[in-house]
N, C-alpha and C positions, 0 to 999 in steps of 0.2 A: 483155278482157271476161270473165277467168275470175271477178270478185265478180257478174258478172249469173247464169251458170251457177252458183254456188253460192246464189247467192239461189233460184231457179230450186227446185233441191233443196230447200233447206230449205224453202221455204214452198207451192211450187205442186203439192207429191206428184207423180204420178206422168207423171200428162198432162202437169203443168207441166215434169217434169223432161226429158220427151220431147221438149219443143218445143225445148229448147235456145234458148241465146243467139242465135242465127242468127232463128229462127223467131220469139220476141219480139220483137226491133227489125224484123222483117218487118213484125207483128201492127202497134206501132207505126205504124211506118211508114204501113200500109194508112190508118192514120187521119188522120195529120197532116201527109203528103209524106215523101218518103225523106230530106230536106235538114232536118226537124227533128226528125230523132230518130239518138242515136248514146250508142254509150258509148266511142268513140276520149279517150286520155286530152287530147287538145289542146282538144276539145270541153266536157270536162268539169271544165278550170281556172280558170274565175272560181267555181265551185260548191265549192270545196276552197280556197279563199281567205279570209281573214279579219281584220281588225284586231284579233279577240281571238286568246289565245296558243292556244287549243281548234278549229281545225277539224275538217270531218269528208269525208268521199269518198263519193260521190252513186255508186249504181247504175247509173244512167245519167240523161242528159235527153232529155225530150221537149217539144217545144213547143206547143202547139194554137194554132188563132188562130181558130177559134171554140167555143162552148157547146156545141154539138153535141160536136166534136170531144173537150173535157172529158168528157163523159157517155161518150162512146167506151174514153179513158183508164180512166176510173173503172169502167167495167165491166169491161177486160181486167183491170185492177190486184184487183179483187175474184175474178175467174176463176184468176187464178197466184198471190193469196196476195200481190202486191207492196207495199209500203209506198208510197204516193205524199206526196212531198211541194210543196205547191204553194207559188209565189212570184208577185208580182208583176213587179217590175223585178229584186230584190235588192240591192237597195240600203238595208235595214237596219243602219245603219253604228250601230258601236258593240255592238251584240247579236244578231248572228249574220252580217250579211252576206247572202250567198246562200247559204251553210251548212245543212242540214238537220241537225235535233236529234240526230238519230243515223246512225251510219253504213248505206252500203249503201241509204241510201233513193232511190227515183225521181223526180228534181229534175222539176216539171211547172210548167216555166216561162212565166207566161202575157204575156211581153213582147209577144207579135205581137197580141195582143187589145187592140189598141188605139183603139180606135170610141170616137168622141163621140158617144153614138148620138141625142142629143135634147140641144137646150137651148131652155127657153121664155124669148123674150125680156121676155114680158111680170111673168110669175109668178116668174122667178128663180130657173131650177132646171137644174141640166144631169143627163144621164142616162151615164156612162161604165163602160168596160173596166176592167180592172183593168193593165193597160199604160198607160194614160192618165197622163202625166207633169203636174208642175206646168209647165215650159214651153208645154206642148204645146196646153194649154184657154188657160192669157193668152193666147197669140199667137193661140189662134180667137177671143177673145173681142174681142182687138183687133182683127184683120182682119175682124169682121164688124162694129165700130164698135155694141158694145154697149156699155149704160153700167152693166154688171155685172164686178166686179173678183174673186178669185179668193184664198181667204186663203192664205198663202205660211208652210211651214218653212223653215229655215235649213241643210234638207241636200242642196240644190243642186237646181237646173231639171231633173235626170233622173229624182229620184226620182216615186216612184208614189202619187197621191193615195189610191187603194184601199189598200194596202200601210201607211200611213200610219193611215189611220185606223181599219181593224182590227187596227191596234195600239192605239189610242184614243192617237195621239200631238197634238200642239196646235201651233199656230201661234203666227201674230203678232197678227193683226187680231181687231176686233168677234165674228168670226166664227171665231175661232182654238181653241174647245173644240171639234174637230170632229165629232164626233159625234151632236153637238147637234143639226147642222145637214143630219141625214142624212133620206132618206124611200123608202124600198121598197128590197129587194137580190131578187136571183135567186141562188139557191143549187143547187149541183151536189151531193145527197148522194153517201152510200158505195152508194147503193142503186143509183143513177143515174139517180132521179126527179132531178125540177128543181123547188125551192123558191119559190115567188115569195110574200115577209111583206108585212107592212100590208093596204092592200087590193088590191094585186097578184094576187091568184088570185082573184080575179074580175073577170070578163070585162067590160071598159067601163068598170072601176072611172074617173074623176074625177080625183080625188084620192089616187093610190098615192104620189105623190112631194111631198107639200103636208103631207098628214097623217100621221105616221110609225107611230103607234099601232094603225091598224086599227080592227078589232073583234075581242074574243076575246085570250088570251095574248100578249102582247108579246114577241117573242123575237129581235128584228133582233138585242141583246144578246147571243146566245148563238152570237154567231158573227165574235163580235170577239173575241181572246187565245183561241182556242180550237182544235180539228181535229177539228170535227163538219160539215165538209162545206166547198166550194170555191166563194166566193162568185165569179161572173163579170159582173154586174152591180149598179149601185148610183146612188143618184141624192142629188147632194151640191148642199146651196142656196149659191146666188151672193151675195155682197155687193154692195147698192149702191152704184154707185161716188161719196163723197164731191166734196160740190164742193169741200171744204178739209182739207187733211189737214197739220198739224203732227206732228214727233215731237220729245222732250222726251227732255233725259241731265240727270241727276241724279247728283251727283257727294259724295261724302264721303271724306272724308283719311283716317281712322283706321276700322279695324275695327269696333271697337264701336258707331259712329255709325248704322251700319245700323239698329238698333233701331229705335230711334225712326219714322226712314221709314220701315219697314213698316207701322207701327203709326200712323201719321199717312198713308199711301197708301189702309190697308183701307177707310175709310167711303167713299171715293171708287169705290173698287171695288165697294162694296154696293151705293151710291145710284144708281150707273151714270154715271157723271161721267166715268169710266175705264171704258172699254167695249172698248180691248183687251188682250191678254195685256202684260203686262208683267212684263219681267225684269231679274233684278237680280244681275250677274256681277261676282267679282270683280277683283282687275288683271289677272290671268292671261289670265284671258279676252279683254280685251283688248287685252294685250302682242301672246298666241300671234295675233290676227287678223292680225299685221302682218307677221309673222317667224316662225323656228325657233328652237330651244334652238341659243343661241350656244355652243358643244362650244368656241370658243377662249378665251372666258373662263371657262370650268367646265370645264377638261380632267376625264378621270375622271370626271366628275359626273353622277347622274341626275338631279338638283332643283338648282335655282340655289340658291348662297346667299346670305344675306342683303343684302349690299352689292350683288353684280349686281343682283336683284331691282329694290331700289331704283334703280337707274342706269337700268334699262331702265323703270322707272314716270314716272321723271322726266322720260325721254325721249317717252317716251308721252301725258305731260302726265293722265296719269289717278290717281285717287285709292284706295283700299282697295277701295273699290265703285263701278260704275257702274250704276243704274238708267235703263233705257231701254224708252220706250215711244209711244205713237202715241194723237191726237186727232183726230177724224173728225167732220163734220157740215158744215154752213154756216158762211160765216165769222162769225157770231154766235155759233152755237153752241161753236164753236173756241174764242172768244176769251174766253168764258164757264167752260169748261172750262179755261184758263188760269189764269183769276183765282183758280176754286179753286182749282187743284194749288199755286200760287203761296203762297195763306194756307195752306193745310193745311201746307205745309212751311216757313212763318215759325220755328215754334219748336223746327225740327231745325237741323244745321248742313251741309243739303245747299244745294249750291251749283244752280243750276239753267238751264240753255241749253233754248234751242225753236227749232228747224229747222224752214224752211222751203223752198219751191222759190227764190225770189228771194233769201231768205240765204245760200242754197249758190252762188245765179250769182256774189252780193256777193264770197264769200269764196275762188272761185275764180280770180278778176280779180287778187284781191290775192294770192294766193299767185303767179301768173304772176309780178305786178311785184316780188315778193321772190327770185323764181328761184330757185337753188340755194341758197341760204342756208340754216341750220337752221329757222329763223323757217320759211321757205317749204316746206321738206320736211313739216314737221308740221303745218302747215296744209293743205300737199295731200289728205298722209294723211286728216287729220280731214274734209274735203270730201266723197273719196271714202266714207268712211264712211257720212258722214251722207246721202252720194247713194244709195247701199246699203241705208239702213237707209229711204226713203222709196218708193224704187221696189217694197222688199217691199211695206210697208202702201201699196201703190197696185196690188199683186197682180202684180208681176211680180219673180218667182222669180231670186235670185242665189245663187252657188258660193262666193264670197269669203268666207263664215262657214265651211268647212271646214276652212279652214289649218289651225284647231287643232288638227286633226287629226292632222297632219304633225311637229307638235310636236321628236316624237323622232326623226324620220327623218333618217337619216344624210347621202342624197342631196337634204334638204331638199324646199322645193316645185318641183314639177314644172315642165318648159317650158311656156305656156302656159296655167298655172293661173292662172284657176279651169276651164276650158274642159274639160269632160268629166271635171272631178275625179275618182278614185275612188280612195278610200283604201284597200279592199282589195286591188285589184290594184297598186296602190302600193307596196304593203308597209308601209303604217299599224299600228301598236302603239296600240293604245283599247280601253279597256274602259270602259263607263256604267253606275251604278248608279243609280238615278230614285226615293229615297223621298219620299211626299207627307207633308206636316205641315200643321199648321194652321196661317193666315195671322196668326203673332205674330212679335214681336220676339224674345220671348224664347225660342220655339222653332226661330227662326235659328240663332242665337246658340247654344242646348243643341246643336242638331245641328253645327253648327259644330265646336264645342269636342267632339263627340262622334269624329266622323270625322280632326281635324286630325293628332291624336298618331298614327294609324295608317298614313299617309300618309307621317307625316316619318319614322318608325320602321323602314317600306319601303324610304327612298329615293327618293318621288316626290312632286312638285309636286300641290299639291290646288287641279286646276279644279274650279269651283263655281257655278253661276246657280242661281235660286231665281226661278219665275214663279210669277206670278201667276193661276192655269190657270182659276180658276172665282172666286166673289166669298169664296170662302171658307177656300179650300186653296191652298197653295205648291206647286208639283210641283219638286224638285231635282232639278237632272243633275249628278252628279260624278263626275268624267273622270279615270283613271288611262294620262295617257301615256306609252308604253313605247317602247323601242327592239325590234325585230324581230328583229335580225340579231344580238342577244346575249342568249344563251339563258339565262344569269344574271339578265339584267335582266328578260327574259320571265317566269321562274320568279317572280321577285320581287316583278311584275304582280301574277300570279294569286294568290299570296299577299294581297298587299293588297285585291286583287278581295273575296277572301275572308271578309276579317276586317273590311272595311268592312260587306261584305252582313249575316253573322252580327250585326254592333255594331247595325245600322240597325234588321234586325228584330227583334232583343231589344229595342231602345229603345220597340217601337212605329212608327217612321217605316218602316211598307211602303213597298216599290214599286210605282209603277203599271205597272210592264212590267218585263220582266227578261230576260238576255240567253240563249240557247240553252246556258249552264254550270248555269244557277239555276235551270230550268225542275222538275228532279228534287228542288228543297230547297223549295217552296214547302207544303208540308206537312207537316212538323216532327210534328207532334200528331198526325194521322191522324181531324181534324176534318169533323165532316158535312157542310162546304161544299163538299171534293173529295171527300166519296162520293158527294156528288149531283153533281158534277159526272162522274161516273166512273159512274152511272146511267145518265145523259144518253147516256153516249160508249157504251157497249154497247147500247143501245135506238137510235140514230142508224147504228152503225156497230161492230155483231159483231163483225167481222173484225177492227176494231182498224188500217184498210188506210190512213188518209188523216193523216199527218203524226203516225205516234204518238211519244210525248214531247212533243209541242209543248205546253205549259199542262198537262201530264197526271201532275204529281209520280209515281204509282206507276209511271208506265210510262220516264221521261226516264233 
């Protein structure tokens, strides 16, 4: 515990220096029970964990498990000068993990706040914790036999819906720009007032979780990608659950071919035809969901070459790109929705499959009667896929999309996965860079050819999706997988991390999010949008006490 006693020193003067470590996790303590709070190093090892090559080592943690108890934290933390940083689950894979921005800070992990505090069956809206997993609402939603569905990411049933969307991250479904779909938060400042936006701080309000705007400044915004205070509530609308849902792969051989399909997708995405996110990965992405990097055909190697590549594509039965996405409504409306995706993609050379429930029993049948044969193995596969890829858009949360993650790991995928996956305690090598670009062909294609040479020039495989997040913008995620356990190849990581980031924002394609390395480069220029945001953060919170560096270029 000697980093809490120097924290201690340096920030709480003299009274702070007096209490000593002892007398802090008392302090602690007194507010949240003796069993959640410690700064023993066995306690404080998923918090110093990471799948980027950058961790950092937490202060200590404390857990709260209610609001009150937050406001508690937040005031000792403002009394000793402690840096708090808060987390939901921690399970930001790819950008930080459960890693605070910088070292020495106090992990203020809100896992036990996990209350469904409200859901209206009628109106479609539920009220939750910031612990409130994606498994954790399907499974109430089904065991209370509502016909409200839940839109689902692909970073496994533990993660935190809160956590998630104050990152402003996106799903699958209708309802997959999540943000969108938000309406009142309660917010813990540095003060240790309590925030309630929209028309939440007023008493009787109606409509706090209906109408997200309020009256007056709109600011639920300013507390998403930020550390101007600890949101501990939040209310996120429900989807109705479709009578018919189809999902649709779209398939093209060559590279290049993408083009056109985005460019022949976009009107469908405007008009609303395509209503939800839809992504478009290429073979990588679909090889890694099946397997690891085969190390016996690429001894030595961090990136396949070219002949395996192909061996394992062909295996795969997948083409340059796969596009995959989901149709929701009545079955008229479905089959309506069909007809167009159908002509719109006549004059590309995508190939095109529509999954269903009763096509997946069809083609599970016949994989049994092929048994073990090749025929039948990849048939299995694609089943299970496509049974994955429909229970999500039907709101119920699965793991199986994190293999990728695993990519580089030497001990491969875990017993038991996807069950409780967790890549940083894994020992997962991932880094995610996320630039938005507008929804063209030929801005795939520029960013493509932008990022590809830097990638091969590293040594590593360039995963790639490109969704479709809004009717008008692509969000990319592109995934630098590393080996952990060779510090060479780590190095080589962050290298490439690097030189992708700098490529992307010189080109123009920002990021919508950025990982706990990037947080200190987002202002290059010393532009009036972080002075104002860095106005905000000293008028919200003096002290500078609640997750500094978090989104705070000067301070990261």
């Amino acid at each position: 515990m000697r980093i809490l006693d120097e924290q201690i020193c340096r920030h709480g003067g003299p009274d702070g220096a007096a209490l000593g470590q002892d007398r802090v996790l008392a302090a602690l303590r007194a507010i949240v029970g003796h069993a959640h709070a410690s700064a023993e190093l066995d306690a404080l090892r998923r918090y110093r964990c990471s799948t980027a090559a950058r961790a950092t080592t937490p202060l200590a943690v404390v857990a709260p498990a209610t609001e009150a108890e937050v406001v508690g934290v937040v005031r000792l933390g403002a009394e000793l000068g402690l840096p708090l940083y808060p987390l939901s689950t921690g399970r930001n894979w790819g950008y930080g993990d459960a890693c605070a921005v910088g070292e020495a800070q106090l992990i203020v992990d809100l896992g036990r706040m996990n209350r469904i505090v409200a859901v209206d069956a009628e109106l479609g809206y539920a009220v939750i914790e910031p612990g409130v997993t994606q498994q954790q609402l399907s499974d109430y939603l089904q065991a209370e036999k509502l016909d409200w569905w839940i839109d689902c990411t692909g970073a496994g049933p533990d993660t935190s819906f809160m956590g998630n969307i104050l990152e402003r991250g996106f799903g699958h479904s209708p309802y997959g720009n999540r943000l969108q779909h938000v309406a009142g938060m309660r917010v813990v400042l540095a003060s240790g007032e309590v925030l309630e936006t929209g028309f939440g701080h007023y008493p009787g309000a109606r409509a706090t979780h209906l109408f997200p705007y309020g009256v007056g400044p709109f600011i639920d915004g300013m507390f998403t990608q930020s550390n101007f205070g600890i949101v501990t509530r939040i209310g996120i609308w429900l989807m109705p659950a479709a009578d018919c849902v189809n999902h649709f792969l779209c398939t093209v051989s060559e590279h290049e071919e993408i083009a056109a399909v985005v460019d022949a997708l976009r009107p469908l995405r405007m008009n609303g035809t395509l209503r939800s996110i839809v992504h478009i990965g290429n073979d990588l992405r679909v090889i890694s969901g099946g397997r690891v990097f085969p190390r016996s055909l690429a001894p030595d190697r961090s990136c396949l070459p070219p002949d395996v590549r192909g061996t394992l594509r062909a295996a795969a039965a997948v083409g340059a790109w796969t596009v995959s996405g989901a149709l929701h409504g009545s079955a008229a409306q479905v089959a309506a929705a069909r007809a167009a995706l159908k002509n719109a993609l006549r004059a590309t050379r995508a190939r095109t499959a529509f999954l269903s429930e009763r096509k997946l029993r069809w083609g599970g049948m016949l994989a049994r009667l092929l048994g073990t044969s090749r025929a039948g193995q990849r048939l299995r596969a694609q089943v299970a896929l496509g049974e994955a890829l429909l229970a999500m858009n039907r709101g119920k949360p699965n793991g199986r999309f994190l293999a990728g993650a695993y990519w580089r790991r030497r001990a491969a995928l875990p017993a038991g996965f996807p069950h409780r996956a967790d890549p940083a305690q894994d020992n997962c090598g991932m880094l995610w860079i996320s630039p938005v670009l507008p929804m063209r062909g030929a801005d795939v294609m520029a960013l493509h050819a932008l990022v590809e040479p830097l990638f091969a020039v590293h040594g590593f495989d360039l995963f790639v999706t490109f969704s479709m997040i809004n009717e008008r913008a692509l969000g990319a995620v592109l995934t630098i997988a590393y080996d952990k356990e060779d510090a060479d190849e780590a190095g080589s990581a962050m290298a490439c991390y690097q030189a992708v980031f700098d490529s992307v924002m010189g080109a123009g394609y920002i990021p919508y999010r950025v990982g706990n390395q990037s947080m200190g480069q987002l202002d290059p220029h010393g532009d009036v949008y972080w002075k104002t945001v860095a106005r905000i953060k000293a008028a919200l919170d003096p002290a500078g006490i609640i997750a500094p560096g978090r989104y705070e270029p000067g301070r990261a």
